[in-house]
One Martini backbone bead per residue (centre of mass of N, CA, C, O) as a GRO file, in nm:
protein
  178
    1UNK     BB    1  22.178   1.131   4.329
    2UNK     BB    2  21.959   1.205   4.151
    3UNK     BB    3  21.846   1.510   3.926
    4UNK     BB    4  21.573   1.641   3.802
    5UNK     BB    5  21.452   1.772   3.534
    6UNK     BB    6  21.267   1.976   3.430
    7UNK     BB    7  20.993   2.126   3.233
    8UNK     BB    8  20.785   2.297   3.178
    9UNK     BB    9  20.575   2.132   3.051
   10UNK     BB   10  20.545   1.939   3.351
   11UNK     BB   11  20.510   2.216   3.523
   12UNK     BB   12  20.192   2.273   3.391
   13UNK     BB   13  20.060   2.005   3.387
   14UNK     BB   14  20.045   1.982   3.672
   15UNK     BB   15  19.919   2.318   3.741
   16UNK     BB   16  19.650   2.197   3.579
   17UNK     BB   17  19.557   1.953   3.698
   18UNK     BB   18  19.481   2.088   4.024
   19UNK     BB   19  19.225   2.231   3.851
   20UNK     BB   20  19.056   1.920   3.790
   21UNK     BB   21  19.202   1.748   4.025
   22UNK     BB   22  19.101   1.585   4.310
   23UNK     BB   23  19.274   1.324   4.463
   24UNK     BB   24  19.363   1.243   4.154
   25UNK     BB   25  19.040   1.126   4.081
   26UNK     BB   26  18.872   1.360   4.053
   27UNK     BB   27  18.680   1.563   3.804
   28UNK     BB   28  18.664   1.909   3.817
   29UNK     BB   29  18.547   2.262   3.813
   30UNK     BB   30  18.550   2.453   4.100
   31UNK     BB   31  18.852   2.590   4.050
   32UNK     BB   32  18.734   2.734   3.801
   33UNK     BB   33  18.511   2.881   3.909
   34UNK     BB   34  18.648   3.023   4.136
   35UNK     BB   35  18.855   3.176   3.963
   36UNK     BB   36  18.622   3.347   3.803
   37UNK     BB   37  18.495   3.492   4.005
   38UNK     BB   38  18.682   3.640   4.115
   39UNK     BB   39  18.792   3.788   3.883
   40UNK     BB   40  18.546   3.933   3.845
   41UNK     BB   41  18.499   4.037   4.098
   42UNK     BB   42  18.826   4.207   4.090
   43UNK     BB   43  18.713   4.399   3.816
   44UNK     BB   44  18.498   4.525   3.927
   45UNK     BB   45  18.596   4.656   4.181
   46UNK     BB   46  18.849   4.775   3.998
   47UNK     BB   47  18.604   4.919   3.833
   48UNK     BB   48  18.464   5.156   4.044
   49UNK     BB   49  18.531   5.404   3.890
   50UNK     BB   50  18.427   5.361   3.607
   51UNK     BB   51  18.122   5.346   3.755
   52UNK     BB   52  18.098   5.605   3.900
   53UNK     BB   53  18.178   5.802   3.640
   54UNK     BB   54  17.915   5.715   3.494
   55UNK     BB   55  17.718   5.812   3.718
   56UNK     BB   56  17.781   6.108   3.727
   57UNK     BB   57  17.691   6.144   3.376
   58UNK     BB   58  17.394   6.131   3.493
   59UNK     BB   59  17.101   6.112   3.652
   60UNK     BB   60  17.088   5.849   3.772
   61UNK     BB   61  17.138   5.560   4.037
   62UNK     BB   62  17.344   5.350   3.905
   63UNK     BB   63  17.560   5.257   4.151
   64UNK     BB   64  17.391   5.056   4.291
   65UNK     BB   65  17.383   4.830   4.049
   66UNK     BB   66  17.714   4.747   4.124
   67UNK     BB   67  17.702   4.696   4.413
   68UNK     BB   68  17.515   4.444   4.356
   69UNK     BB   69  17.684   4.297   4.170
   70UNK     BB   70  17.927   4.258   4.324
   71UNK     BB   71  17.827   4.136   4.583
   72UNK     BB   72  17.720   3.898   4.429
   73UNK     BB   73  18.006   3.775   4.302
   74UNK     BB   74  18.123   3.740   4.581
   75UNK     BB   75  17.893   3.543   4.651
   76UNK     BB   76  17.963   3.348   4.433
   77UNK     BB   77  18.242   3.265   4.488
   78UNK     BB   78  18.193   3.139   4.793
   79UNK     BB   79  17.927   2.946   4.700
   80UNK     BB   80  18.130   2.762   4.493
   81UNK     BB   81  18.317   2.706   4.734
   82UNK     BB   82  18.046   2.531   4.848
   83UNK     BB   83  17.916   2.271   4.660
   84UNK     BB   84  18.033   2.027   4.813
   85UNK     BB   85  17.865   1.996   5.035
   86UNK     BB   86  17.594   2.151   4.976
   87UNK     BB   87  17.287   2.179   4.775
   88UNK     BB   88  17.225   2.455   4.796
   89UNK     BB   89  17.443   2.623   4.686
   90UNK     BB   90  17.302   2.610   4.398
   91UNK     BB   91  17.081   2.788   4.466
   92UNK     BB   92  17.286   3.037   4.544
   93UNK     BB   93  17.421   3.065   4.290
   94UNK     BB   94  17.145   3.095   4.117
   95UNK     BB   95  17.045   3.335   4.252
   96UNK     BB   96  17.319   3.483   4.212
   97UNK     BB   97  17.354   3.512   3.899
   98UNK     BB   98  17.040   3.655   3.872
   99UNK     BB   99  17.117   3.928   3.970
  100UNK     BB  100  17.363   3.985   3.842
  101UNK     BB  101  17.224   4.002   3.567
  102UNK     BB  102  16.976   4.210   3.627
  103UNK     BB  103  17.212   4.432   3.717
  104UNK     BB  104  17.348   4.433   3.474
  105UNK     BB  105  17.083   4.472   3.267
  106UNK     BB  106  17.020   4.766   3.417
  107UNK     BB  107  17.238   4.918   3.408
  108UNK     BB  108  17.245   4.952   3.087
  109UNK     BB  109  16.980   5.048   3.045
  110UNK     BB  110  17.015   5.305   3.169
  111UNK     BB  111  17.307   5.403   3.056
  112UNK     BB  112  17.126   5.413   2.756
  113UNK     BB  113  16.869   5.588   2.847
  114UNK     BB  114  16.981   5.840   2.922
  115UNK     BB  115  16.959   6.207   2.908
  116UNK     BB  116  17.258   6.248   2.878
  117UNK     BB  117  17.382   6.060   2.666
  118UNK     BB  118  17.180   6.097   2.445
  119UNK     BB  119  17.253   6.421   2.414
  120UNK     BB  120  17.563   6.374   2.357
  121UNK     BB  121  17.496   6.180   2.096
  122UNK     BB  122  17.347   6.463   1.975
  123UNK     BB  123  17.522   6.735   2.086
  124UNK     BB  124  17.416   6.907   2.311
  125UNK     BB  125  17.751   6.965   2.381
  126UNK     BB  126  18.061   7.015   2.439
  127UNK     BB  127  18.282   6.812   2.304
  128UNK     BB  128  18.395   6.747   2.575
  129UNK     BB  129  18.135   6.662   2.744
  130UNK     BB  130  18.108   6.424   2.497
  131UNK     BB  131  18.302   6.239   2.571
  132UNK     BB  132  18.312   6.215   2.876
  133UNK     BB  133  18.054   6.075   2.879
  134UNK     BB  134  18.070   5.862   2.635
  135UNK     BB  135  18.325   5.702   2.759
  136UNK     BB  136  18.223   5.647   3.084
  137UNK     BB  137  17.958   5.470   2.977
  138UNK     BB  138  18.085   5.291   2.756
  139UNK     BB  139  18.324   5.157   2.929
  140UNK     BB  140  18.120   5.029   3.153
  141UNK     BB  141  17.970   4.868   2.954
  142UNK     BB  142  18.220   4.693   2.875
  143UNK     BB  143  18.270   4.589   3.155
  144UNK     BB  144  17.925   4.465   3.176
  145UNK     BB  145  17.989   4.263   2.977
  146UNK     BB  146  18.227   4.096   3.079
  147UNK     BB  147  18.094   4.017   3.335
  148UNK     BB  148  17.860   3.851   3.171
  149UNK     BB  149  18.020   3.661   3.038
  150UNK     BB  150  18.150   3.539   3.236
  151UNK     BB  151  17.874   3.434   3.408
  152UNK     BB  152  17.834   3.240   3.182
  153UNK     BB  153  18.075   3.071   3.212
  154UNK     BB  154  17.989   2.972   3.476
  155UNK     BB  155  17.736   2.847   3.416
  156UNK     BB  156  17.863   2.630   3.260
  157UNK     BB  157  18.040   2.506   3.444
  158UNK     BB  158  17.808   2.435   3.647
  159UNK     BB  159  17.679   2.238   3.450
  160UNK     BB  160  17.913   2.047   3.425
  161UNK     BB  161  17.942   1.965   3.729
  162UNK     BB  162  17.670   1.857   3.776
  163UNK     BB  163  17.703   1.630   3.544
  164UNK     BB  164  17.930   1.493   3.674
  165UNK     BB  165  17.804   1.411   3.955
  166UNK     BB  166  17.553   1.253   3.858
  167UNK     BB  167  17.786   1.049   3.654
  168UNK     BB  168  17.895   1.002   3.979
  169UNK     BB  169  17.614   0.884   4.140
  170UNK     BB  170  17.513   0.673   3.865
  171UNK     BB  171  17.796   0.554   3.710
  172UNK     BB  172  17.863   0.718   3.459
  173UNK     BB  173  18.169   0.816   3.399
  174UNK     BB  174  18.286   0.521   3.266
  175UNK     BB  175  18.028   0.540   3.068
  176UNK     BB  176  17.787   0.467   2.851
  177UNK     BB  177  17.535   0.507   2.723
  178UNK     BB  178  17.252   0.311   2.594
   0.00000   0.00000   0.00000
């Protein structure tokens, strides 16, 4: 019996080619993009307590726009797994990208024009208050920054996704366009 040593590089191209090849056969990008997602989503859910501590330091109830944006972001990478089943998931993905972009930009609306932030920005507290405030909100900005970009990311993807399938239902995929 030989056997073979195997080297770090060619067992990280072996598990990095299972993330774009399905059936060693087709290109896919699906397991990169629900990779994506989850990710997304359990970073999110995982700093909802820094989304939280910004909401407690508002007037406003802006707690509300991370619960929308967590769960629609669970149920995008849910239905990014299953895009390829039914053509609908598609539209469920767009629908919930939406949602989250809408949820994640009026979270951040909200909490840089609250009159408590802007108060603190202005020193009209106590130095300890307001660097609390401040640092607790601009977290939470810079956290749901970081997740509108993951979905950007995510939504190239999803087009890079469609535009393979398409290039692979109507034959041109190992072909140039004329």
């Amino acid at each position: 019996m030989k056997v073979e040593k195997i080297s770090f590089f060619s067992w990280l191209k072996h598990k990095l080619a299972s993330l774009f090849y399905s059936k060693r056969s087709e290109f896919t990008l699906q397991k990169i993009m629900v990779i994506v997602a989850a990710a997304n989503a359990l970073l999110q859910v995982a700093l909802g307590r820094i989304h939280n501590q910004a909401a407690y330091r508002v007037s406003s109830t802006v707690s509300i726009y991370t619960f929308i944006m967590q769960i629609a972001l669970i149920l995008t990478a849910v239905s990014l797994m299953r895009i390829g089943e039914k053509k609908r998931y598609y539209v469920y993905s767009g629908i919930l990208f939406a949602v989250s972009i809408a949820s994640g930009c009026f979270y951040i609306y909200l909490l840089m024009n609250d009159v408590y932030y802007q108060t603190a920005l202005a020193g009209g507290y106590a130095l300890e208050d307001c660097l609390k405030i401040m640092y607790a909100i601009e977290d939470s900005i810079t956290f749901e920054i970081i997740a509108l970009a993951l979905i950007v990311v995510e939504i190239g993807l999803l087009i890079a996704e469609i535009c393979i399938r398409r290039r692979r239902i109507h034959g041109l995929s190992h072909q140039g366009r004329d």
